[in-house]
C-alpha positions as CSV (number, residue, x, y, z in Angstrom):
1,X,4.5,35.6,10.5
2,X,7.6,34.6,8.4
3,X,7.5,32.1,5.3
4,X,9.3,29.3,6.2
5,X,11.1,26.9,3.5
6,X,12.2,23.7,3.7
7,X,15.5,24.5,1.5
8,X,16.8,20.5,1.4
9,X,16.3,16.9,3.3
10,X,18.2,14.1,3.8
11,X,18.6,10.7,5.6
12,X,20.4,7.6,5.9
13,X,19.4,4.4,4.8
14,X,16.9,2.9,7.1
15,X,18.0,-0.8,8.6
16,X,16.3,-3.5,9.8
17,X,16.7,-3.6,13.6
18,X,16.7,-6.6,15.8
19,X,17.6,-6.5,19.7
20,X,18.2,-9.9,20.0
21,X,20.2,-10.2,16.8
22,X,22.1,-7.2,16.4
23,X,24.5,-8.7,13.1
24,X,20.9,-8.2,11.2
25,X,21.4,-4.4,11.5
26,X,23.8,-2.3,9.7
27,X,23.6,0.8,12.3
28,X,23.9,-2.1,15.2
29,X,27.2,-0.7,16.1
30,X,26.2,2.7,15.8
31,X,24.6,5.2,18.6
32,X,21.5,6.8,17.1
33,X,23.1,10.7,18.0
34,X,26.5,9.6,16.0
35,X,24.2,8.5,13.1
36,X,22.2,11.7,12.8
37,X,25.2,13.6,13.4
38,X,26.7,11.8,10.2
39,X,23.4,13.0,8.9
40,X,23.8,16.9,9.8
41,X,27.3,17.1,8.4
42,X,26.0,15.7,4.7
43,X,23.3,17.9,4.6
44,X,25.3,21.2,5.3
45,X,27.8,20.0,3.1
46,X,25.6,19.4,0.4
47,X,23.7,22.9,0.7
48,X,27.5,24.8,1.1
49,X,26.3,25.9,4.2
50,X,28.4,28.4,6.8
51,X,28.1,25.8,10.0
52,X,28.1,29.3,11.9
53,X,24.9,30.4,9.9
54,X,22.9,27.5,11.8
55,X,20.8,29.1,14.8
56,X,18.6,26.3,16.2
57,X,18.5,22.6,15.8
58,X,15.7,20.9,17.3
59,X,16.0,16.5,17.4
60,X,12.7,14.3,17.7
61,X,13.4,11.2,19.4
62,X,10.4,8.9,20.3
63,X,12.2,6.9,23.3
64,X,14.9,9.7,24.9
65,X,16.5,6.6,26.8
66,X,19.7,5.1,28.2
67,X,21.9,6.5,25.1
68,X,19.3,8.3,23.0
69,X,19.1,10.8,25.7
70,X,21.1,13.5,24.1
71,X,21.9,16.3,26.6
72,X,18.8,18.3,25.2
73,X,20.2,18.1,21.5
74,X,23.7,19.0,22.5
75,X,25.1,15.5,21.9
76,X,24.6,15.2,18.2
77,X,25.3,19.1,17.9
78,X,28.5,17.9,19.3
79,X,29.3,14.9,17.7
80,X,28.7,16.7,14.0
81,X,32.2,17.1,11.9
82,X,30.9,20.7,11.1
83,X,28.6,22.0,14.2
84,X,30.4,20.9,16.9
85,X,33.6,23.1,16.2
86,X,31.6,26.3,14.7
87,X,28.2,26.1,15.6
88,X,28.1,26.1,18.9
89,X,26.1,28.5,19.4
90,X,23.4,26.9,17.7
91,X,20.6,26.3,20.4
92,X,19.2,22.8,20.7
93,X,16.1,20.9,22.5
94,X,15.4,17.1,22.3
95,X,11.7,16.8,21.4
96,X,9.2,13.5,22.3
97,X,6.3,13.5,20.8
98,X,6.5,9.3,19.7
99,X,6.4,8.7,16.3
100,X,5.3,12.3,15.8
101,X,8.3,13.4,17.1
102,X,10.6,14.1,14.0
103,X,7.4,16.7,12.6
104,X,7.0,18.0,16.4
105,X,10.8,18.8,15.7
106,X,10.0,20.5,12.5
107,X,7.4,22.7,13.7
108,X,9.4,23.9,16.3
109,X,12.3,25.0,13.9
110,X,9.3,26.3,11.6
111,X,8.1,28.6,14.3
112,X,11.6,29.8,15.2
113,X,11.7,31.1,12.0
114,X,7.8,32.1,11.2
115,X,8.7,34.0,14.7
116,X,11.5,36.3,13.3
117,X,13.7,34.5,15.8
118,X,16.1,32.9,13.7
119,X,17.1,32.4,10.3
120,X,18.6,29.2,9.5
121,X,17.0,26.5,11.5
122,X,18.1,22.2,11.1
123,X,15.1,19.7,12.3
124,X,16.5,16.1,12.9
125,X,15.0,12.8,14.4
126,X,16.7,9.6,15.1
127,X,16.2,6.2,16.3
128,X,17.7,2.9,16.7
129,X,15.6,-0.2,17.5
130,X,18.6,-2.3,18.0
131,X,20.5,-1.0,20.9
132,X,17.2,1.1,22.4
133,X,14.3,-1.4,21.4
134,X,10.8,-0.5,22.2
135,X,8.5,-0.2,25.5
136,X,7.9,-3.9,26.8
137,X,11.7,-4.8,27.7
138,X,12.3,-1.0,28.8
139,X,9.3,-1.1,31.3
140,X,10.6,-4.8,32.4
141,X,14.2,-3.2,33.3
142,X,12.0,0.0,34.9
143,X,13.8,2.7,32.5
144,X,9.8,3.5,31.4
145,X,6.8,3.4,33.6
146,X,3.1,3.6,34.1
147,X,1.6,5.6,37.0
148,X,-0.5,3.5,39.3
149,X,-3.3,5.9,38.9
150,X,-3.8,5.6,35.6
151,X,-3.9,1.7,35.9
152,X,-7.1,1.7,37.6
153,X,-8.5,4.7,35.7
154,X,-12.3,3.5,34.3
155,X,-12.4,5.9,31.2
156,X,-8.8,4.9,30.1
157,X,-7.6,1.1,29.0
158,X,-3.9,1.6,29.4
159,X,-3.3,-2.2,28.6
160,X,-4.5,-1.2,24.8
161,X,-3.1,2.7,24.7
162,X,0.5,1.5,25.6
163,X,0.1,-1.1,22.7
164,X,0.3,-0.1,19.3
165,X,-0.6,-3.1,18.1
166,X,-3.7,-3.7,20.1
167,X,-4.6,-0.1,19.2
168,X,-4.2,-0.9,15.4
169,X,-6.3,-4.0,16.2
170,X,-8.8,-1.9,17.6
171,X,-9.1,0.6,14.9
172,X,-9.3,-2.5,12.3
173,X,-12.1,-3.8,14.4
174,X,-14.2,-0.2,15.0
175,X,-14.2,1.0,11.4
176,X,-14.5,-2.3,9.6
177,X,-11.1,-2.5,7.9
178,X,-10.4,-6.2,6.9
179,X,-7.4,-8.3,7.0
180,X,-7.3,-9.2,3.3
181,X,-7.3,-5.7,2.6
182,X,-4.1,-4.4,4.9
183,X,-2.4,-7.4,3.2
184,X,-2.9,-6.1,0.1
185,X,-2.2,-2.2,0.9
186,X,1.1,-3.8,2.4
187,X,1.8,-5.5,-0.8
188,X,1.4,-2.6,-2.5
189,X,3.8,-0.7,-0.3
190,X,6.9,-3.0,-0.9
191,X,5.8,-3.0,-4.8
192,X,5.6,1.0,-4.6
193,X,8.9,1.4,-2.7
194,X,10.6,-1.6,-5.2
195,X,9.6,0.3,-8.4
196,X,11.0,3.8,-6.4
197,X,14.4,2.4,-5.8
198,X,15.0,1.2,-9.0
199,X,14.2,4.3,-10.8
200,X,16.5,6.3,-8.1
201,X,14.0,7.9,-6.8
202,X,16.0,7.5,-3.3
203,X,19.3,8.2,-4.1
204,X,18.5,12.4,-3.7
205,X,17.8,12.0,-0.1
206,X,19.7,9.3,1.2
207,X,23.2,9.7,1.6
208,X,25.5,6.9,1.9
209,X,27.4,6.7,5.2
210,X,30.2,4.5,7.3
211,X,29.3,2.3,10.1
212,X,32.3,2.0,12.9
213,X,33.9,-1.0,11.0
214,X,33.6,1.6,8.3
215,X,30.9,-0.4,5.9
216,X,29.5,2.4,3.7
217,X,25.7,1.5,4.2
218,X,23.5,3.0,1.3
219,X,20.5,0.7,0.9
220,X,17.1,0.3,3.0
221,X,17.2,-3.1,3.8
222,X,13.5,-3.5,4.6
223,X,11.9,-3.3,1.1
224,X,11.1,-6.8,0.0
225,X,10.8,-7.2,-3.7
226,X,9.8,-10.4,-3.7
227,X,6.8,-9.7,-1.6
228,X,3.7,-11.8,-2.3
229,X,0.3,-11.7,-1.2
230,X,0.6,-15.7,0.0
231,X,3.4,-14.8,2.3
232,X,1.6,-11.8,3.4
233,X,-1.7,-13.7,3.9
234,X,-0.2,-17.2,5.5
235,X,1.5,-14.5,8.4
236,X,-0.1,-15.4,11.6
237,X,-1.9,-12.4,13.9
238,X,0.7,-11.3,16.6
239,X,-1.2,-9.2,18.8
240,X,-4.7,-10.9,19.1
241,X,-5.5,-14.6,18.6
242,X,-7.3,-14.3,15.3
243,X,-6.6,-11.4,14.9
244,X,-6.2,-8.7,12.0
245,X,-2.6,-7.4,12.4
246,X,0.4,-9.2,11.8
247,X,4.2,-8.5,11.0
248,X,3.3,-8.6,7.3
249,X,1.2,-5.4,7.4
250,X,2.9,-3.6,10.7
251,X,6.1,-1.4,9.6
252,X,8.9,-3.6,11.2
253,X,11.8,-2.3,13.6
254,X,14.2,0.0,12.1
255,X,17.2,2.0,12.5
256,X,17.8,5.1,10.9
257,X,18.2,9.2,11.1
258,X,17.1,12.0,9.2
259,X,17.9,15.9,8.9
260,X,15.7,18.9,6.6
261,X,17.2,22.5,6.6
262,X,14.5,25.0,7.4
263,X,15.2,29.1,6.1
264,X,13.7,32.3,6.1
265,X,13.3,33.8,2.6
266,X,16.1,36.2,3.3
267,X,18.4,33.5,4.2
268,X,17.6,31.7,0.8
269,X,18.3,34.4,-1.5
270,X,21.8,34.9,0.9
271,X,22.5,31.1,0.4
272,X,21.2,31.1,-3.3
273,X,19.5,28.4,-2.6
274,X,15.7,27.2,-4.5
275,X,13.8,25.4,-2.0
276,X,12.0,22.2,-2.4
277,X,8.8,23.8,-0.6
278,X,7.1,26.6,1.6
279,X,5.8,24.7,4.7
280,X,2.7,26.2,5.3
281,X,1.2,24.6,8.9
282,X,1.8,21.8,11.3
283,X,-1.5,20.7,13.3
284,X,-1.5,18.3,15.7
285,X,-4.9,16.5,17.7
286,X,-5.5,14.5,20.1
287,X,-7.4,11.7,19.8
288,X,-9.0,8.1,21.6
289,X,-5.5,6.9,23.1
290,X,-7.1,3.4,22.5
291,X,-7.3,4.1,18.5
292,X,-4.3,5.9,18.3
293,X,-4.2,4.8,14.7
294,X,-6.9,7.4,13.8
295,X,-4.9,10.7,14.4
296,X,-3.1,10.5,11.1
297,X,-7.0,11.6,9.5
298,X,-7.9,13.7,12.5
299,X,-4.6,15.9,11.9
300,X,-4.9,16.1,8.2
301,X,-8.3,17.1,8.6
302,X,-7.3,20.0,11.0
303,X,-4.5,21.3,9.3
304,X,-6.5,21.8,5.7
305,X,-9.5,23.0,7.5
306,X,-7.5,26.0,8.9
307,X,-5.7,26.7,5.8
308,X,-8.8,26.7,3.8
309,X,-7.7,23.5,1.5
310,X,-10.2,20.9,0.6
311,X,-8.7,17.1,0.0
312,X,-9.0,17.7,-3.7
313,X,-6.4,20.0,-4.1
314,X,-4.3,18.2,-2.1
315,X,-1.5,16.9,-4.9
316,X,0.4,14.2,-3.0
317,X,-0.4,12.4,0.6
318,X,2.5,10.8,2.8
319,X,0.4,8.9,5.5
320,X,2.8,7.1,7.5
321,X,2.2,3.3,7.8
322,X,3.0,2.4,10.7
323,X,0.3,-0.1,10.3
324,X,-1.5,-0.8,7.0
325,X,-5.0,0.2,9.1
326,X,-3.5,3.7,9.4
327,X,-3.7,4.7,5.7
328,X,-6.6,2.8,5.2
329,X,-8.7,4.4,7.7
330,X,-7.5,7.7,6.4
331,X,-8.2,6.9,2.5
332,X,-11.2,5.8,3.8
333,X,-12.4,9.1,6.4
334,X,-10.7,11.9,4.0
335,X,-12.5,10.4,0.5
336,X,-8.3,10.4,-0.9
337,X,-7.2,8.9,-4.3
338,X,-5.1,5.6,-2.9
339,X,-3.2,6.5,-6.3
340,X,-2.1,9.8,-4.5
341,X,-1.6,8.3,-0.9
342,X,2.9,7.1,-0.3
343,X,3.6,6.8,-3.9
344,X,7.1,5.8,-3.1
345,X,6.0,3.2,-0.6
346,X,5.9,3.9,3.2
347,X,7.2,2.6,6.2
348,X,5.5,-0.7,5.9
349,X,8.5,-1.2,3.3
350,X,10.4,1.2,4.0
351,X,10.7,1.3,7.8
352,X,9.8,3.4,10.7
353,X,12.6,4.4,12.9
354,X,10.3,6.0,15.2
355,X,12.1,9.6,15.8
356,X,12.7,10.1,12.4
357,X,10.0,9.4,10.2
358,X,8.1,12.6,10.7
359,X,11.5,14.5,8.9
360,X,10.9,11.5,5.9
361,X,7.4,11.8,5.2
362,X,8.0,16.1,4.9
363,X,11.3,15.3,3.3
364,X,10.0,12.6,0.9
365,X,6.6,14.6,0.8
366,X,8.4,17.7,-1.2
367,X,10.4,15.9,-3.3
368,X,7.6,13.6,-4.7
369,X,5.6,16.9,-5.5
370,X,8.8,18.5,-7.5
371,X,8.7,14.6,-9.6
372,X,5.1,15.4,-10.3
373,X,4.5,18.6,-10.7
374,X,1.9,18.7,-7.9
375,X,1.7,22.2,-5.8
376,X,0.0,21.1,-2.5
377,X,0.8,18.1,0.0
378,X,0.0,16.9,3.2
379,X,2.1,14.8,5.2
380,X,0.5,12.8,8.6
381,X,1.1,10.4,11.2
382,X,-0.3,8.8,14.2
383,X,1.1,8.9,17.6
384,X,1.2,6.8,20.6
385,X,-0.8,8.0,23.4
386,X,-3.5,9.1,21.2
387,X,-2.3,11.9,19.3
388,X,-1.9,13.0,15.2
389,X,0.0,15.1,13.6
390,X,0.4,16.5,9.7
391,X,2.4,19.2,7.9
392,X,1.0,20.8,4.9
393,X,4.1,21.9,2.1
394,X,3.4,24.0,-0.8
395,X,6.1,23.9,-3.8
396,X,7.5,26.9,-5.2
């Protein structure tokens, strides 16, 4: 197979989302294809690339409803300044894999190119939580359903798998990870993601953008720099009556898009481009759909046990946190260094805009290895349903 590099990345800024009050979200007034769209043209801009060159783009969405349905990736295709006149003859697909769906998108322009089949290949993911919100008030209009059979089913508890929450609780519960101690790893997140945006660390992946009333919106909103452990810890439980997880350490709903440009090494030395990394695999596993939480680990373990790579020689982890159990329970399973694990914060602080997370932690992932120096990292997340996923880069 090919080598396959991930030549650049870049995102918006990730917004607080709120369906019931929309004026709390920047991107409230903008579809989730137009924002990654807005996302597409900065990133070909910034790299000088021929919109023409551009083969395949492949969009992860985690709820491909109402108007995130995209026309299997030909809306934001479409909608882009630069693609939409000259590149369209760029194939597309629309990828759900939940919140694994903006790395299911990268693998699958990874293996267009590991394949010989293209050259230049875009992965994107989107989401906003605002105007699509999540499962309980889509099943109650009937846009998402639940097969009857599966109701019933005596293996399966479909009342805890279609809840991430529960699941987190469950996971909590099963490997003995305590409140006190997701409060804390929460904390730590916001303090982590604080200290990042004020050294910049952001500002080379996150592009500042217009909203409709054209507001240039350049800032996550989530990080809280005030954060304190007596907030966090006076937060009531929201899933269970005492109960472990609350809103303190669950990521919160956000809004936000994100685009990495994938080449060949031929079409980097054409481009004279350096790339931020070489992605070397994407694994994904299934796992118990009612511990979802646990695929992040399961994944990660996969991926460095086919690529021969032991957890020491791992440089730098991105395990997304879409609840505070989730790194925890990995930390804890894979023996990791906490002092390696989102060292930029994570989605706890920084958000979790469900499609395109996967194309942050990679994104994110490579450029916190070129700050330090580290060669190997592994990025991982868990997915609704039961699933994991993880992408191992490699600098160059």
């Amino acid at each position: 197979m090919k080598n396959v590099y991930l030549a650049d990345y870049a995102r918006s800024a990730f917004t607080r989302a709120h369906p019931r009050k929309p004026e709390v979200d920047a991107w409230a007034g903008t579809r989730g294809d137009v924002l990654l769209a807005q996302v597409l043209d900065g990133l070909l801009a910034r790299c000088d690339i021929d919109p023409e060159r551009v083969e395949d783009l492949s969009v992860g969405c985690a709820l491909p409803v109402k108007e995130q349905w995209s026309f299997g990736g030909r809306y934001p295709l479409w909608l882009s300044q630069r693609l939409g006149p000259s590149g369209r003859g760029c194939a597309t697909r629309q990828l759900d894999q939940q919140c694994g769906s903006g790395l299911a998108a990268l693998r699958s322009a990874a293996r267009e190119i590991q394949a010989g089949g293209v050259e230049v290949a875009v992965a994107g993911g989107y989401e906003n939580m605002s105007r699509v919100p999540m499962g309980p008030s889509l099943f109650e209009e009937g846009v998402l359903t639940a097969p009857a059979a599966l109701q019933a089913a005596p293996w399966l508890e479909l009342e805890v798998a279609l809840n991430m929450g529960l699941t987190a609780e469950r996971l909590a519960e099963a490997t003995g990870i305590e409140r006190d101690a997701m409060d804390a790893f929460a904390l730590e997140s916001h303090r982590r993601a604080a200290r990042a945006e004020a050294e910049g660390r952001f500002t080379g992946e996150r592009l500042a953008l217009a909203t409709p009333a054209g507001d240039i919106i350049d800032r996550d909103t989530n990080i809280r720099a005030d954060a304190s452990l007596e907030r966090l810890t006076g937060l009531d439980p929201v899933f269970v009556e005492g109960g472990r997880i609350t809103a303190g350490n669950s990521s919160p709903l956000t809004s936000g898009a994100g685009a990495a440009l994938l080449m060949s090494e031929s079409a980097l030395a054409h481009h004279d481009l350096s790339p931020l990394a070489r992605i070397i695999d994407i694994a994904d596993v299934g796992v118990a759909p009612e511990r979802m939480g646990a695929g992040a680990a399961a994944a990660a373990e996969l991926a460095l046990a086919r690529n021969g790579l032991a957890v020491d020689r791992i440089d730098a982890w991105e395990i997304n946190e879409a609840f505070a159990a989730v790194p925890l329970h990995a930390i804890a399973t894979l023996g990791l260094d906490p002092a390696r694990v989102n060292r930029w914060g994570g989605a706890l602080a920084l958000g979790h805009p469900l499609g395109a997370t996967g194309v942050r932690l990679a994104g994110s992932l490579a450029r916190i290895l070129e700050h330090t120096d580290g060669r190997y990292g592994c990025a991982a997340a868990c997915i609704g349903g039961g699933q994991g996923i993880a992408v191992i880069l490699e600098r160059i």
